[in-house]
GULO-386548 format. One record per residue (C-alpha): residue number from 0; x negated, y, z. Coordinates in Angstrom, 3 decimals, padded with zeros to 6 digits. Each point is the difference from the previous one (the first is absolute). Layout:
BEGIN
<NUM, <X, Y, Z>>
...
//
This chain:
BEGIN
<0, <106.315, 075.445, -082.711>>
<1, <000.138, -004.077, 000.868>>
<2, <002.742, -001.847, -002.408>>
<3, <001.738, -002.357, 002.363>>
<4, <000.153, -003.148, -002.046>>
<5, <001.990, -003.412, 001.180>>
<6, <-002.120, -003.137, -000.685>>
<7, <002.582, -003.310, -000.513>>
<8, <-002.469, -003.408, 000.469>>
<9, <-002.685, 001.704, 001.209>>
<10, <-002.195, -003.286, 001.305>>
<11, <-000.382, -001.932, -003.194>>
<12, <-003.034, 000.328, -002.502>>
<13, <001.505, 003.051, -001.204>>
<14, <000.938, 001.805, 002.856>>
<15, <-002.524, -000.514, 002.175>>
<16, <-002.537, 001.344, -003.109>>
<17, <002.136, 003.164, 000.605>>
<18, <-000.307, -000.092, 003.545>>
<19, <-003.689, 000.009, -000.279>>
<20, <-000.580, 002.713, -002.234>>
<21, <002.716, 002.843, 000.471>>
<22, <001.342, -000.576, 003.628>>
<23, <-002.731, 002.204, 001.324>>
<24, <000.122, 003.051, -002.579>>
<25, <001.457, 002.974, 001.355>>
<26, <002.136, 000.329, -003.634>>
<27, <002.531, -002.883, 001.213>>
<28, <002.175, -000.488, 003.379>>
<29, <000.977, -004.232, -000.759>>
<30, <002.746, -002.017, 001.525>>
<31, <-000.306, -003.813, -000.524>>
<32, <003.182, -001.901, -000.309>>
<33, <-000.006, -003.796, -000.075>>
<34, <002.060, -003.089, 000.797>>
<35, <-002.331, -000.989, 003.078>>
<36, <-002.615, 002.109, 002.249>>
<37, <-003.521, -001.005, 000.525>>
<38, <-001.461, -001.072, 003.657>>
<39, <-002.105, 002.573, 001.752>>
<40, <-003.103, -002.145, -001.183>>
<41, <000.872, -000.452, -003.533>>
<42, <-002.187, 002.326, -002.390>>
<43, <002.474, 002.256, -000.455>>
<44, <001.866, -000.374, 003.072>>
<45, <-000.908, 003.149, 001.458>>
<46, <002.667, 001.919, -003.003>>
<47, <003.943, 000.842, 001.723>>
<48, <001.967, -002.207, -002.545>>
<49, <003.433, 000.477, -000.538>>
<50, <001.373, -003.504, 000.022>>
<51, <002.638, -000.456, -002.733>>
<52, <001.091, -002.544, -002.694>>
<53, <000.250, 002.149, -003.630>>
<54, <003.098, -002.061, -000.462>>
<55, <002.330, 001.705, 003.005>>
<56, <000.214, 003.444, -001.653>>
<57, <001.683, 000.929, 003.425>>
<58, <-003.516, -000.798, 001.345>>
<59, <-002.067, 001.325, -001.709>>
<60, <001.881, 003.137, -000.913>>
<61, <-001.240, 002.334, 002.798>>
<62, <-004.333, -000.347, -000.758>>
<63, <001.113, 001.617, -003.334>>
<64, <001.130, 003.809, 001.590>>
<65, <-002.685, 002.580, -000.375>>
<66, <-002.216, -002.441, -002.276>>
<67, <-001.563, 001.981, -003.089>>
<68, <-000.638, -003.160, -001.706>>
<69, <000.335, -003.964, 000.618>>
<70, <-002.616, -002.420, -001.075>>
<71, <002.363, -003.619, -000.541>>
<72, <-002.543, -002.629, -000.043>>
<73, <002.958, -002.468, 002.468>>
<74, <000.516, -003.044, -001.856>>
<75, <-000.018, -003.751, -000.781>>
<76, <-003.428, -000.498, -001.883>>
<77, <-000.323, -003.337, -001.440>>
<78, <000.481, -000.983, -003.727>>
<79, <001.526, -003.394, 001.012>>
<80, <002.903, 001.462, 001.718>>
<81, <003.655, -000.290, -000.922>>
<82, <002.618, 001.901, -000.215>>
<83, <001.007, -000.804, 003.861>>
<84, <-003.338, 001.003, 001.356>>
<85, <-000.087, 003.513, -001.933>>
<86, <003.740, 001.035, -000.179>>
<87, <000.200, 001.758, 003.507>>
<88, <-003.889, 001.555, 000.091>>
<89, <-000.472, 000.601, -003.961>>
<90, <003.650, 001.370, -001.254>>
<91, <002.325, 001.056, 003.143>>
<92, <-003.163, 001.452, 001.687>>
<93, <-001.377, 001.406, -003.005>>
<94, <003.997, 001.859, -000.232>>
<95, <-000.034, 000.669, 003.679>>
<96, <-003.414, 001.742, -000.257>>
<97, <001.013, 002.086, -003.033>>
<98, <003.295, 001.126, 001.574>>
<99, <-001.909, 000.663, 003.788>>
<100, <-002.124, 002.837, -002.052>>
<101, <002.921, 000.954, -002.068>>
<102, <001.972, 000.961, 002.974>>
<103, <-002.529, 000.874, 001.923>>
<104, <-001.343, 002.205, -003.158>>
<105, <-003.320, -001.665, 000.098>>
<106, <-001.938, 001.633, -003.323>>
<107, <-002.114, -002.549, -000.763>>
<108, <-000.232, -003.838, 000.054>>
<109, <-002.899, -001.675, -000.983>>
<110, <000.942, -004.026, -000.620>>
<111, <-002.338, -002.764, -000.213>>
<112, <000.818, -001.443, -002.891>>
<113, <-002.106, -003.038, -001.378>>
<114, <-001.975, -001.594, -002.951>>
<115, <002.363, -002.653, 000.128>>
<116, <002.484, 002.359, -001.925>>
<117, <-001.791, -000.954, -003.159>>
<118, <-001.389, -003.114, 001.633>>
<119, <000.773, -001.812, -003.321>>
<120, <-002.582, 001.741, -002.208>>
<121, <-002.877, -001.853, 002.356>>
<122, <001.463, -003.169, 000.293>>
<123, <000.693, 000.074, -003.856>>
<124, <-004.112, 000.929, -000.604>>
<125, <-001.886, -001.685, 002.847>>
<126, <-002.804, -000.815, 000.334>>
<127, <-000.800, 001.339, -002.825>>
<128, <001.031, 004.093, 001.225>>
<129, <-002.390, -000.102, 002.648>>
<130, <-002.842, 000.320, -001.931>>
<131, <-001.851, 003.308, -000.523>>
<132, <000.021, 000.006, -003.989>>
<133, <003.595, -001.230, -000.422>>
<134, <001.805, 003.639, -001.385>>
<135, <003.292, -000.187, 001.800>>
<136, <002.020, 002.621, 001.707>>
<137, <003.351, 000.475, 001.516>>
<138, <000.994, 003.509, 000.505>>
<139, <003.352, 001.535, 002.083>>
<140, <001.321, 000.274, -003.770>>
<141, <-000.251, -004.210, -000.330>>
<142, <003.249, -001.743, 000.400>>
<143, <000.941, -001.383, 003.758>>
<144, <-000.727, -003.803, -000.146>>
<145, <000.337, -001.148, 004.009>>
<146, <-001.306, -003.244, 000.472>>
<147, <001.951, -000.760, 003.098>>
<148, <002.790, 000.465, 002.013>>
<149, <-002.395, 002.037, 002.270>>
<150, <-001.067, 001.676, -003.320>>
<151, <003.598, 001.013, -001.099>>
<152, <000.810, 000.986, 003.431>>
<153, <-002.631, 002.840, -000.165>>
<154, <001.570, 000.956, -003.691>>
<155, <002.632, 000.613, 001.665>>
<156, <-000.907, 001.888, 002.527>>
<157, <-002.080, 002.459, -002.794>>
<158, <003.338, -000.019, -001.715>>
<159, <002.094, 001.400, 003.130>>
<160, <-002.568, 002.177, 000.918>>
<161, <000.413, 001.806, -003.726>>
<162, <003.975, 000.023, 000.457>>
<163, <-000.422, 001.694, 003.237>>
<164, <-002.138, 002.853, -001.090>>
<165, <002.074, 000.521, -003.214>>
<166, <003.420, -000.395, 001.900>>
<167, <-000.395, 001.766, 003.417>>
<168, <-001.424, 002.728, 001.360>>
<169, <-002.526, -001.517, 002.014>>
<170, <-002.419, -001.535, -000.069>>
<171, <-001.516, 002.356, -002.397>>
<172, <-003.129, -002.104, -000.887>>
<173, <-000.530, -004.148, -000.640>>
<174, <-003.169, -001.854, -000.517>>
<175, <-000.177, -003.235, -001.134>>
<176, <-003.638, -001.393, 000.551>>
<177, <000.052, -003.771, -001.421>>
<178, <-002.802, -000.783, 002.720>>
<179, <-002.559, -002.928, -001.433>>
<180, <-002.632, -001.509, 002.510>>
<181, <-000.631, 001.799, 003.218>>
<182, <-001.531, -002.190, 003.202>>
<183, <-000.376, 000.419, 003.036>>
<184, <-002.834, 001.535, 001.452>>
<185, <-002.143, -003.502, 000.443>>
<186, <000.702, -000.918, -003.759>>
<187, <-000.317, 003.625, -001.329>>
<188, <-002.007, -001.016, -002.736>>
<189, <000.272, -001.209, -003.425>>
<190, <-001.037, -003.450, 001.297>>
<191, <002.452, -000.258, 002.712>>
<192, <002.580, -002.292, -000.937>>
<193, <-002.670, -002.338, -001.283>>
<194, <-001.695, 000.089, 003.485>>
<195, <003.405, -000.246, 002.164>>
<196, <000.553, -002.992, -002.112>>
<197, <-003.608, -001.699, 000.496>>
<198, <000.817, 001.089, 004.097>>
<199, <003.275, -002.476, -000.456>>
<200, <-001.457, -002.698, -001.542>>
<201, <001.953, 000.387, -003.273>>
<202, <-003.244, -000.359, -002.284>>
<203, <-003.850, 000.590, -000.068>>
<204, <-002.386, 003.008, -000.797>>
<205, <-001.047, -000.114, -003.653>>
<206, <002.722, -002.074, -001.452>>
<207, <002.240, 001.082, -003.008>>
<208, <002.917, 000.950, 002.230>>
<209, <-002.153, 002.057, 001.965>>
<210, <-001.097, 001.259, -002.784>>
<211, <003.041, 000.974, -001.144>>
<212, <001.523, 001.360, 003.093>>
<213, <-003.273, 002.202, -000.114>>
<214, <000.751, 001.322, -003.928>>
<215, <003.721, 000.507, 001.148>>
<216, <-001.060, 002.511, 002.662>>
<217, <-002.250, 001.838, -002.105>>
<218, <002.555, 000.638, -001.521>>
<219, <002.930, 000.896, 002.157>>
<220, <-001.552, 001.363, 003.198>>
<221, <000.604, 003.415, 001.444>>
<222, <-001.842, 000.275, 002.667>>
<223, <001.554, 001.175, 003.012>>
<224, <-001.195, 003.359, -000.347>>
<225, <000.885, 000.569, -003.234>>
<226, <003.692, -001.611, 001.043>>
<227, <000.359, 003.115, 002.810>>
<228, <-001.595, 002.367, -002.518>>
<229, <002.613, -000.774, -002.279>>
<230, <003.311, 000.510, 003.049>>
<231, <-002.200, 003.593, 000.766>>
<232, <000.162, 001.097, -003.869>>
<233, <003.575, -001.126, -000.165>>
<234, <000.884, 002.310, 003.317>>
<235, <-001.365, 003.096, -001.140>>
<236, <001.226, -000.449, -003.504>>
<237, <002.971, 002.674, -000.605>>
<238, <000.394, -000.915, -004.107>>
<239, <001.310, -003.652, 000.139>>
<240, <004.172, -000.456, 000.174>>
<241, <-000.607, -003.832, -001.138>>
<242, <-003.267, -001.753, -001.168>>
<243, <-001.847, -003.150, 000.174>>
<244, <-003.565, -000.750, 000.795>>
<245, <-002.335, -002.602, 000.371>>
<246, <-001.434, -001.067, 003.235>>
<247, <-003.790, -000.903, -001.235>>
<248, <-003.323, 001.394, 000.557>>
<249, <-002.311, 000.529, -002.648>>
<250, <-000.808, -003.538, -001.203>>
<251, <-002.038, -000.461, -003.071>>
<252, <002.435, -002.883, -000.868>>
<253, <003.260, 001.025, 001.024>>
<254, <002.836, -000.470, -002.636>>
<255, <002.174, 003.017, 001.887>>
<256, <-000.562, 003.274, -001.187>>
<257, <-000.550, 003.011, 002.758>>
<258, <-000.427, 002.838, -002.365>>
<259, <003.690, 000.666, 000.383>>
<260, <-001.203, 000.052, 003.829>>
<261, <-002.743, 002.048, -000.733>>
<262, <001.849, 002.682, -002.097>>
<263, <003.185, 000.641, 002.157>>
<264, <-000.792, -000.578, 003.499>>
<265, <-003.858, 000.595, -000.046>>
<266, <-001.213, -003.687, 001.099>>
<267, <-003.168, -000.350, -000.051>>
<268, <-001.089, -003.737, 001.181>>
<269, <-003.556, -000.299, 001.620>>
<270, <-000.473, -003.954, -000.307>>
<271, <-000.411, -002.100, -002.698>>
<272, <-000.131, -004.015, 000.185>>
<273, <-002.514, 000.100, -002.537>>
<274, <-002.700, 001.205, 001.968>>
<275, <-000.261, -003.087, 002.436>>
<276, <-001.383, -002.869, -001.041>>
<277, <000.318, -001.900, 003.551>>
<278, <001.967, -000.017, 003.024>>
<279, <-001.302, 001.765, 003.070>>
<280, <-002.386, -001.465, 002.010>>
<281, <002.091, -000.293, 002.797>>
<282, <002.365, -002.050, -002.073>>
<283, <-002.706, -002.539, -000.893>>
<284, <-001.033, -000.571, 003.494>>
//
């Protein structure tokens, strides 16, 4: 039997990676609820959206009946935001998706959390953390250290989500995945954000901050499979009430540990950013 499973933000990096890799399994029955629709020739236009703003509970209160589970990826996603720009998406939305599910008795809510939650520990050790030999690791036990307004906004969210579950009735299930790098599908690669920056003019192939946009996404990719992997393992997992996970794939450098991953909700990552050692050929052409 299909879990019917509401989607919030389903056209960003994150969404759409879930789009492409679980919309067509027989297991789930999606709705996709976002702010705006998509044209007819958009890449995903062709998916019924249910057009609603997270922050108008009375809006988007009816996609929540007869969901199983939610998937809350709807946000503002910058780290240079203030408190203006992620008030009404980040904290009222983040309550008014929370309470949809509780009173719709929604069991489970998956939230996209975010690195930037303990944003500080990188900006406190870089560049020195992105390389492969530096022993340095940040667990769901390390202390929340947001580096942002964005960053705090998504600790809070984590934070609700556990007073909901431990309060109320429903929902019966939370999961906080503090999401690191995932692309879209033309920068899917460890070298993307180097590349899209090359594409834009902001610097050159082969210079140090290429280099070091390269090292960085060794280090914090999860590959857009591994990202949709991780949402599957989370909806068939029965055990959680409240946990935290890491959103990485299986990077020979990364400083954020997936064994807790690994050991509760079965995660098992197929990419690694170590393996490449260039971008795509496409991407050089």
């Amino acid at each position: 039997m299909s879990q019917n499973v509401l989607l919030t933000g389903p056209y960003g990096r994150c969404g759409t990676a879930i789009i492409d890799h679980l919309h067509d399994r027989d297991d789930y029955e999606f709705t996709y609820l976002n702010r705006s629709d998509r044209s007819e020739d958009h890449p995903y236009g062709r998916y019924d959206t249910v057009v609603a703003d997270i922050a108008n509970y009375e809006a988007i209160r009816p996609a929540f009946d007869g969901q199983d589970a939610v998937v809350h990826l709807a946000a503002y996603p910058y780290t240079d935001g203030n408190w203006g720009d992620i008030l009404r998406p980040n904290i009222i939305g983040m309550n008014n998706v929370l309470e949809a599910a509780r009173e719709a008795e929604v069991e489970t809510v998956v939230f996209g959390s975010s690195n930037h939650v303990v944003g500080r520990y990188e900006l406190e050790n870089a560049p020195d953390i992105y390389d492969a030999n530096v022993d340095f690791t940040v667990d769901h036990t390390d202390p929340v250290r947001p580096d942002s307004y964005y960053g705090t906004s998504k600790a809070f969210g984590e934070d609700l989500g556990r007073y909901f579950v431990e309060t109320h009735e429903y929902p019966k299930r939370f999961y906080a995945l503090r999401i690191c790098s995932v692309r879209h599908e033309e920068y899917d690669h460890p070298y993307g954000d180097a590349e899209k920056a090359v594409e834009t003019g902001e610097y050159e192939r082969g210079t140090p901050e290429y280099r070091e946009a390269v090292a960085r996404m060794k280090a914090m990719w999860q590959s857009r499979r591994d990202f949709a992997h991780m949402v599957e393992c989370c909806l068939e997992d029965t055990s959680v009430e409240f946990d935290v996970f890491y959103g990485v794939s299986d990077n020979e450098r990364r400083w954020f540990d997936i064994d807790h991953a690994r050991e509760v909700l079965g995660y098992d990552p197929r990419d690694d950013g170590g393996e490449w050692d260039s971008p795509p050929e496409h991407a050089r052409e």
